[in-house]
N, C-alpha and C positions, 0 to 999 in steps of 0.2 A: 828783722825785728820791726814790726808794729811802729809807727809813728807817736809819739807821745799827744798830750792834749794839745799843747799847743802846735803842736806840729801839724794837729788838724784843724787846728782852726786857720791855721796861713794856708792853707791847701784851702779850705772851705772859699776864701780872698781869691777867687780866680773861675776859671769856666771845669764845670765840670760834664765831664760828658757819661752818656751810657751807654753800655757796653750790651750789645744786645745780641740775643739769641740766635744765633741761625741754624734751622733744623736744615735737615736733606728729604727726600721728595718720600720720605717714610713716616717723616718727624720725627727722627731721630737728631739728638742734639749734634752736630760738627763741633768738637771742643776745637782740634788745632785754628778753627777761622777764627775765633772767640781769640784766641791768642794772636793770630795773624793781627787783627782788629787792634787789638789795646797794643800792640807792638806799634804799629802802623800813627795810632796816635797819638803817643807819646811822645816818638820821633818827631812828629810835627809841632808838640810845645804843650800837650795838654797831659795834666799832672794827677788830677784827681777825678775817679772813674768809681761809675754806680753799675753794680752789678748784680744779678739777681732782683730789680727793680720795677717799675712799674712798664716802662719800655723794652725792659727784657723780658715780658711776659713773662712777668714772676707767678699770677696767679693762673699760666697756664702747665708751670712747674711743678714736679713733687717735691715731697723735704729732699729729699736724696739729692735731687735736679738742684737745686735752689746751693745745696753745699759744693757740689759738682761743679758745677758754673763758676762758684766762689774760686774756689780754689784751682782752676784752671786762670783764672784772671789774675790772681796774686800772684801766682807760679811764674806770669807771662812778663810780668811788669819790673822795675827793681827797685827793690828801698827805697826809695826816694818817692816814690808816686804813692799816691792818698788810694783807697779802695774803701768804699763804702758797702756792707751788704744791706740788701731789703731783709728787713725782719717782721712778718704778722702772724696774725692767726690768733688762736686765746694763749691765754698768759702761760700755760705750758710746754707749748710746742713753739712758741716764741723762744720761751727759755732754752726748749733743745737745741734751736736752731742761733743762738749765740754761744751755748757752748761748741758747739761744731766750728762755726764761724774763728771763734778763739783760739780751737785748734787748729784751723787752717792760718790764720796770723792776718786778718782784716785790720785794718788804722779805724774803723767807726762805724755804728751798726746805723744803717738808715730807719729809722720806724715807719713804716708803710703806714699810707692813710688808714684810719676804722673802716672798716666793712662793715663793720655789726649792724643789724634792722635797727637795735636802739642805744641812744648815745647820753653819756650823762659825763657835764666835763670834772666833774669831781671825780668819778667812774674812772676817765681813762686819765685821768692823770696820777691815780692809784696801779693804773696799768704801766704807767712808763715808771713808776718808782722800785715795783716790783724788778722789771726788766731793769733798769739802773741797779736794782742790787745784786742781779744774776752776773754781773761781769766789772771789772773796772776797763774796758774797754769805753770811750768816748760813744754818748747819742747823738743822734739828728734825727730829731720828730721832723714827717713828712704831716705839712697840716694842707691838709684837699678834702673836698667834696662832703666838707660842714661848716657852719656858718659861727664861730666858737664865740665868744666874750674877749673884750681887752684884760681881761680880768685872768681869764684862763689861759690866755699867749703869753701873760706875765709871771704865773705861778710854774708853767712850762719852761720859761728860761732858769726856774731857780732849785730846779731838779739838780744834784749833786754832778750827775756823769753828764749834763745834756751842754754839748759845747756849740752847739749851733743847728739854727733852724730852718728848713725848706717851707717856703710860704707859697703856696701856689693858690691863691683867691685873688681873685680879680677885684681887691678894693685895696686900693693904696693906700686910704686912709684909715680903714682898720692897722694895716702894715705901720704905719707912722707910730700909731697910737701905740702899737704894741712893743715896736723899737724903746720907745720913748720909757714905756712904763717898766720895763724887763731889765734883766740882770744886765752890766755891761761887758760882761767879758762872754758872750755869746754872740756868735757871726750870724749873719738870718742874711738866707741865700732865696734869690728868686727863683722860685720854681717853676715860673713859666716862660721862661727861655725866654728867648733876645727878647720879641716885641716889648715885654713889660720892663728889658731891663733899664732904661733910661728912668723913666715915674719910678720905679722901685727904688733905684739908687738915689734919689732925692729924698727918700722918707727912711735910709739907713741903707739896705742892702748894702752888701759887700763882694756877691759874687752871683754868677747866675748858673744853672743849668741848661745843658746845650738843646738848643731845636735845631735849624740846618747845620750847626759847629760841629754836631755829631758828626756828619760826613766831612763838612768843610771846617773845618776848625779855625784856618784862619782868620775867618772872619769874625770869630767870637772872640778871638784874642786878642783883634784892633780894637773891635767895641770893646773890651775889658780895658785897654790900653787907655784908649780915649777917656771912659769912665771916670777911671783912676787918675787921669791927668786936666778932668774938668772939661774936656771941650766938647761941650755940648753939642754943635754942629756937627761936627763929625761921627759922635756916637748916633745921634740921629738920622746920620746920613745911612750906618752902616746896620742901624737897627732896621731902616727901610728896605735897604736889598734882603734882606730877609722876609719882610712879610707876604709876597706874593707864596712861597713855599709854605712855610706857617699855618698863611688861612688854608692852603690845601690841605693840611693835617686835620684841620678843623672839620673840615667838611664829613657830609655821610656815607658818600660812596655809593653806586647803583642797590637799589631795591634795599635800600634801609633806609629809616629816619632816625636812626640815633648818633646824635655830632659826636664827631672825634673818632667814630667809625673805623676809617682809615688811618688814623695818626701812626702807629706803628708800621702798616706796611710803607706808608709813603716811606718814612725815613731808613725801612731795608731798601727800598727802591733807590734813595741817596747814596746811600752806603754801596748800593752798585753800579751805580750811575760814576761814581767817584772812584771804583777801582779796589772798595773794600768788599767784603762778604756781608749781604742781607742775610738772603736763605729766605726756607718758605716760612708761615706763620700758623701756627696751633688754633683750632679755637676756641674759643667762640670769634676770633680774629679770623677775616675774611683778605685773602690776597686782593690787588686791587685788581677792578676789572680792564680789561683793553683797550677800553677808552679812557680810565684812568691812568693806566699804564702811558700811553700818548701826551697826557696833560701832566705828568711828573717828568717825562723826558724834556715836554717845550720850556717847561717852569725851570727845571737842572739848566737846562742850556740860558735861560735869560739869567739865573743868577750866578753861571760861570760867567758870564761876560760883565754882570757889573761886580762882582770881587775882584776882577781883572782890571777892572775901569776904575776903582775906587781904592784898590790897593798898588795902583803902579808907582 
């Protein structure tokens, strides 16, 4: 059974990882890895898991894919663990794809960033109302790649179903502003993994989304620790072993100039680097190159050695 609201929002209070696609040398989806994966991490302490996301190469998914995936992860996982799906597209096949999701028995629909060429924030927040009334299942607007009002991240938190929000803009001071002005019983999760989780958690955050925790989990669950227990140096300590990997997600990757390029293969390359299932990647995603390949193994190996140094 479904986790209740509040049930999602103490899940949202924590590191959430994502669960992400690994196809086979056809691209064809491998579901039992997909279960190997969320088995895998769960066992090591991580509770709530996105799937069908922007890291699972949600939009290199079909609807079918996108439920598929869903519900191989819930299947894998037990009552107790959180499960978020990505839900986009226009407001009809959003809607098909929560009622599916509700048949499959998800704890919270993630609303994927806007894609649209045009954005109006009266516009989509008639879209997430819509979508709030399609289900009593719990939201979480994913807010990325637009620049919105404090105005509209406060009318956002007062949506009936929406229990908590994924902030991933790089301005902590919008995040402040918008904690401040919004509902209070909604969680607002950093959505851009560890580096930002320190500054974020000072301006409200609550919980972050994984970047290396994905394969290493540990280490996002000291920084959550520390977080939670105010000690600043340490969270800062462990925020740092992470960012040499990080900026490598960042990066474009050979014969392209578009950042972030690589961010999904790198962290399949973690995931097997660590002993999980990557798998290859769909595109318009480009595996990494040889020499990229090189530069994710010396990165893995510098930040086994200081999770090892810094969690002994």
């Amino acid at each position: 059974m479904p986790l209740s609201a509040d049930g999602v929002r103490n899940r949202l209070r924590g590191v959430a990882a994502g669960l992400l696609t690994p196809f086979d040398d056809d691209l064809d989806i491998e579901h039992a890895k997909i279960e190997e994966n969320a088995r895998d991490l769960h066992s090591q302490g991580i509770e709530t898991f996105l799937t069908a996301a922007n890291i699972s190469e949600y939009h290199s998914l079909s609807q079918q894919e996108r439920i598929d995936v869903t519900e191989t992860s819930v299947n894998a996982l037990p009552s107790d663990a959180c499960v978020l799906a990505g839900v986009g597209g226009s407001t009809d096949n959003a809607i098909d794809l929560i009622e599916a999701y509700d048949r499959v028995g998800v704890d919270a629909m993630m609303i994927m960033p806007p894609d649209f060429t045009y954005l109006h924030e009266r516009g989509l927040l008639e879209y997430y109302r819509k979508l709030d009334a399609a289900t009593e299942t719990p939201l979480v607007p994913y807010v990325r790649g637009f620049d919105p009002s404090v105005d509209y991240l406060a009318d956002l938190t007062r949506i009936d179903g929406v229990v908590g929000i994924k902030y991933a803009l790089k301005d902590a001071v919008k995040l402040g502003s918008g904690v401040a002005a919004g509902a209070d019983d909604v969680v607002w999760v950093d959505g851009l993994a560890e580096p930002f989780a320190v500054s974020f958690w000072a301006e409200g955050v609550e919980g972050f989304s994984a970047g290396v925790s994905n394969f290493r989990p540990e280490v996002g669950l000291a920084l959550f620790d520390a977080l939670s227990e105010g000690d600043w140096a340490r969270a800062r300590e462990l925020r740092n072993i992470c960012l040499p990997y990080q900026r490598f997600r960042d990066e474009t990757g050979d014969d392209n100039q578009i950042e972030g390029a690589i961010s999904v293969s790198a962290v399949k390359k973690g995931l097997e680097l660590a002993g999980l299932h990557g798998g290859n990647v769909r595109e318009p995603i480009c595996p990494l190159s040889p020499s990229d390949e090189r530069r994710a193994e010396e990165l893995y190996a510098r930040l086994d050695d200081d999770i090892a140094r810094v969690l002994a």
